[in-house]
N, C-alpha and C positions, 0 to 999 in steps of 0.2 A: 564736965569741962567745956564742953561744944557750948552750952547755956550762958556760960560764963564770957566766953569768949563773943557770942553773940550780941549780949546783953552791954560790951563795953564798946560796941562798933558805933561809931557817928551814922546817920540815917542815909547822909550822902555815899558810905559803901557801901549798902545795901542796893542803894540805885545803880552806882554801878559794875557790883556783880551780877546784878539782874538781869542789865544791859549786857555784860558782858557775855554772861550764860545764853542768851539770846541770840545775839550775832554766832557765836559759834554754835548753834542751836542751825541755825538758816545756813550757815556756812556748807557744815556738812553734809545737810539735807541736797543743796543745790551740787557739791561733790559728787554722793551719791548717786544722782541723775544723771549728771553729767557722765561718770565711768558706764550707769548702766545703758546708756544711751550710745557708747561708742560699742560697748560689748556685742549688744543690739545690732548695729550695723554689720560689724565682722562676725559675728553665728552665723553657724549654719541652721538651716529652717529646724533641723531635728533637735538644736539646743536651747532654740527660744523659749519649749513650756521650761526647760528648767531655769534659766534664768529668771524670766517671770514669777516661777514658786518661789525665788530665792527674795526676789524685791516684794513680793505680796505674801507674804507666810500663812496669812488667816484666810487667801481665795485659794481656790482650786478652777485647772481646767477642766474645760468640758471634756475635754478626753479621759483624766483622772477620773471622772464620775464613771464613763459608760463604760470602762475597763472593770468597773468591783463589780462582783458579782450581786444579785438584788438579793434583798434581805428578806426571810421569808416571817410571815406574820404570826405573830406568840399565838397560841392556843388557848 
């Protein structure tokens, strides 16, 4: 159905869901920032790593590392 429906679109909506998908694409990215950047201000120091974990999923801090115990090596 989606193929069909694609396939009967003029190329000019294609531009502009493209466009459209985009600007709200940057919209919320710049939201984003914006809220984690006031959040930022009003923390206190002891909630900044968690907010940070929250806006960066795939870093960790340096605190998070020297808290795990070290891994000992396979045999």
């Amino acid at each position: 159905m989606s193929s069909a429906l694609l396939s009967s679109m003029p190329w000019w909506a294609y531009l502009i869901g493209g466009v459209a998908w985009l600007m709200a694409y940057i919209c919320r990215q710049l939201v984003l920032l914006f809220l984690a950047s006031k959040a930022l201000d009003k923390a206190e120091a002891k909630h900044i790593p968690a907010i940070m974990t929250v806006l960066y999923r795939s870093r960790r801090s340096a605190s998070a590392e020297s808290e795990r115990p070290p891994v000992k090596p396979a045999r």
